[in-house]
C-alpha positions as a printed NumPy array, in Angstrom:
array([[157.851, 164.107, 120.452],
       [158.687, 161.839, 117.344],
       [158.503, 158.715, 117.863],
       [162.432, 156.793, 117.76 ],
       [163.052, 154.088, 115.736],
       [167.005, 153.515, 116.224],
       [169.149, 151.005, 116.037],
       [170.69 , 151.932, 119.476],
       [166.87 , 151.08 , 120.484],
       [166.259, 148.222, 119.169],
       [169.769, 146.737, 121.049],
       [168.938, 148.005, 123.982],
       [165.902, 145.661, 123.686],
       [167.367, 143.097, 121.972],
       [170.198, 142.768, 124.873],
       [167.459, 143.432, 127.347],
       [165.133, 140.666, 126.273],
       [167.968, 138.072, 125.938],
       [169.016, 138.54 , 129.282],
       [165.529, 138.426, 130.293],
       [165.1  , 134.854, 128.982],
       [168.58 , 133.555, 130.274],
       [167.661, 134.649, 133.789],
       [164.367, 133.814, 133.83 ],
       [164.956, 130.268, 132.055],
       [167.528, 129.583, 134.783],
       [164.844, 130.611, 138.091],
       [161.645, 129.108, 136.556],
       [163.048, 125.668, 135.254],
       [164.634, 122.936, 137.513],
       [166.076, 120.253, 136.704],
       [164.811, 116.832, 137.198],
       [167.751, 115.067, 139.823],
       [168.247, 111.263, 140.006],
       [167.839, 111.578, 143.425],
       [164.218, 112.776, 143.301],
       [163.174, 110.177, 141.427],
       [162.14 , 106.381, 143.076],
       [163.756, 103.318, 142.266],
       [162.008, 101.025, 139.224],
       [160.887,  98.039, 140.943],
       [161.272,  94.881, 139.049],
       [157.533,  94.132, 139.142],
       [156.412,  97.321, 137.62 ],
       [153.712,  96.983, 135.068],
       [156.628,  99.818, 132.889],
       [159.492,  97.675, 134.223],
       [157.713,  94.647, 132.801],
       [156.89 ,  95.999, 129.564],
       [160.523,  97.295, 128.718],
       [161.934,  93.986, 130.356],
       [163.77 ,  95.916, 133.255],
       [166.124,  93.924, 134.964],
       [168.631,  94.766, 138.155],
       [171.049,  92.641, 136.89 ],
       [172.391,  91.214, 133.23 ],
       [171.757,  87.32 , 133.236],
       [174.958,  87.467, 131.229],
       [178.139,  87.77 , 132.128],
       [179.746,  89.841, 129.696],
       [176.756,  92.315, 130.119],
       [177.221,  95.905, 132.034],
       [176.273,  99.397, 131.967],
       [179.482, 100.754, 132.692],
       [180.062, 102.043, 129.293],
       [176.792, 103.162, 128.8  ],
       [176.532, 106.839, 127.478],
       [173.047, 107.789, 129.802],
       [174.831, 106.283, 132.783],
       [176.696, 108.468, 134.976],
       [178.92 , 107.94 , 138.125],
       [181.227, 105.519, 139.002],
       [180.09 , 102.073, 139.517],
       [179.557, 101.599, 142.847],
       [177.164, 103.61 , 142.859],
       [173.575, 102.562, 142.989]])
């Protein structure tokens, strides 16, 4: 038997290992979720060091419009 070297072959495997890694990528990797993670406290040696604070000590300060924030506001 010769040994095949087609293109028909090579798609096959080509299609076949794509969906491979776009299944498997999608069972073996999760997601970090917000709600996983704990609160910063304030008097964290990180929350220190990047000068964490709950709330802005000015007025005109928020982090409403802030493009790593997501949902609405009244949420914590």
């Amino acid at each position: 038997m010769k040994n095949q070297s087609s293109r028909r072959r090579f798609l096959k495997l080509t299609v076949g290992g794509i969906v491979g890694l776009t299944v498997g990528n999608k069972l073996l990797v999760k997601p970090a979720q917000a709600a996983d993670l704990p609160h910063l406290s304030v008097d964290d040696a990180q929350a220190k060091a990047l000068k964490y604070v709950n709330e802005s000590s000015f007025s005109d300060k928020n982090c409403n419009n802030c493009m790593l924030i997501e949902g609405d506001a009244s949420a914590e």
